[in-house]
N, C-alpha and C positions, 0 to 999 in steps of 0.2 A: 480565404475567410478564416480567421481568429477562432479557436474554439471557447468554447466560454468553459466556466471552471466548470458546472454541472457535467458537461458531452467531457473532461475532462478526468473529472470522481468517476461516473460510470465506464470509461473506456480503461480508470487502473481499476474497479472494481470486476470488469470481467479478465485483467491478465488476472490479479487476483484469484478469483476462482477457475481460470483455468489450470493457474498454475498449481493448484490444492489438487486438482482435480487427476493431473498428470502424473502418471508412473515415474517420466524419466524426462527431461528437458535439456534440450542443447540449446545451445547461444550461438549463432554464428554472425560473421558478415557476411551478406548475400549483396550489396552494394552493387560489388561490379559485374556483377550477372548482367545479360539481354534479360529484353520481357521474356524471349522467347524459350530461356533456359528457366528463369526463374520461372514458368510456367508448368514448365516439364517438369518443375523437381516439384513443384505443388501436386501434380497428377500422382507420381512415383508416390509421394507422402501418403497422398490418400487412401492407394492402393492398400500401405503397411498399416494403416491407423493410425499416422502420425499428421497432426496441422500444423502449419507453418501460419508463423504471423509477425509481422513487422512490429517491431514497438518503438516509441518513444523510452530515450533511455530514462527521462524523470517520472515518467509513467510506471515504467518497470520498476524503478526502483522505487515508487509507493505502494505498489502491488508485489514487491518481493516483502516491504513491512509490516500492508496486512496479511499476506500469509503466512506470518510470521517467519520469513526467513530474510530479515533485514541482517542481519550478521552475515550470508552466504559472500556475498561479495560486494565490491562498490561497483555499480552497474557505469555510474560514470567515467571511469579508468579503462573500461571498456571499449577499442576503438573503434572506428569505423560506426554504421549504423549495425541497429541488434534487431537480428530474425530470431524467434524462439520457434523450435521444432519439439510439438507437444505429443509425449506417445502416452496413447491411450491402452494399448493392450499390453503390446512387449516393453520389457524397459530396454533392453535395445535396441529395439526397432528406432526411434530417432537416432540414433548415432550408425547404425548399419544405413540407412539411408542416407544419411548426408554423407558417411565415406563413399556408399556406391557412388553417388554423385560426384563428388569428388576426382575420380576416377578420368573422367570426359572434363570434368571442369575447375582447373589446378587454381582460377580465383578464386573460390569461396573459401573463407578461413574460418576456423574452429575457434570459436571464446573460450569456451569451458562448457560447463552441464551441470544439472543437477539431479544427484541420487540420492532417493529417502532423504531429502533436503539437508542432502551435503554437496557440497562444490569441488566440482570435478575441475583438472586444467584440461587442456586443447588435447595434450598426449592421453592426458587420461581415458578423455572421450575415446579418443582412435583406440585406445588397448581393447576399450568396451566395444567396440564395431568389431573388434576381431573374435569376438565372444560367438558361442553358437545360440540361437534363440533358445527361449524356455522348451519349445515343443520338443527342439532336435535335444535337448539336454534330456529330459522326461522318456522320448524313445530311447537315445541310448542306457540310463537306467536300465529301462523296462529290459533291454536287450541283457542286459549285465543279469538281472535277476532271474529272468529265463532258462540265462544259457545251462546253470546247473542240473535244474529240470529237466531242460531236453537231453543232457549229454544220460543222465538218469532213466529217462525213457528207452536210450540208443541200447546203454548196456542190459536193461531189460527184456529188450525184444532179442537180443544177439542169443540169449541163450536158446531156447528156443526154435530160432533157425538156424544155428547150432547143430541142435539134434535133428532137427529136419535132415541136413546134410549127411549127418552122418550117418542116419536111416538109409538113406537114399544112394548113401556110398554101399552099406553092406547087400542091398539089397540088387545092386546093379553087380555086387560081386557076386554073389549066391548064380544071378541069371548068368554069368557069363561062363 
């Protein structure tokens, strides 16, 4: 069945607003996936915060011009069919999943992405899968900032026990 233009408008109006709505966006072809893989990588997605959604490439590319990023790339020149993997929390979280994937499933290929709606290529994406999340990024900081403190603390308490010791020395000399 033929979609008519309305089911048409509103299916670019929600990549649309998905796409405004998304941190970080990958483009891939998921084409020659099984159901049964493309299934699994939809679960995996889910788990990260990232949705997977198939589009039409002239869909997409009305929905990359109302979100204003009709400049990013020509979605047509694009091959294969286009999955977009939307992360909602981490920016990269979609590209760290689709490399895990990747991993067990050497068909799915990398399009490009989009960061702060600039257009990433395929390698670029991969560089960004090798990134550590915000979280691990923010602990190690936090660790960085710390460590002075604590090493501050160490030398504090040393003296201290320090004299402890050496109380303890004179005193075990005195008894003997």
């Amino acid at each position: 069945m033929a979609k008519t233009r309305v089911k048409k408008e509103t299916e670019a109006s929600r990549y649309a607003k998905a796409l405004a709505d998304a941190k970080s966006v990958v483009f891939a072809d998921l084409s020659a996936l099984k159901v049964a893989d493309s299934t699994e990588l939809r679960r995996k997605s889910r788990a990260e915060r990232v949705t997977v959604v198939a589009a039409k490439k002239t869909l997409l590319k009305r929905a990359l011009k109302d979100a204003g990023l009709a400049d990013v790339t020509d979605v047509k020149a694009l091959p294969g069919s286009v999955f977009m993997l939307l992360g909602e929390g981490d920016e990269v979280a979609p590209a760290k999943v689709l490399e895990t994937f990747r991993k067990t499933n050497e068909k799915v290929a990398v399009l490009g992405g989009l960061l702060e709606a600039k257009w990433m290529s395929g390698t670029q994406v991969k560089a960004l899968a090798s990134l550590p999340s915000k979280e691990q990024l923010l602990g190690q900081l936090l660790g960085t900032l710390n460590a002075p403190i604590n090493g501050f603390v160490r030398v504090l308490d040393g003296v201290p026990t320090g004299l402890v010791r050496v109380l303890n020395g004179i005193k075990d000399a005195k008894a003997a």
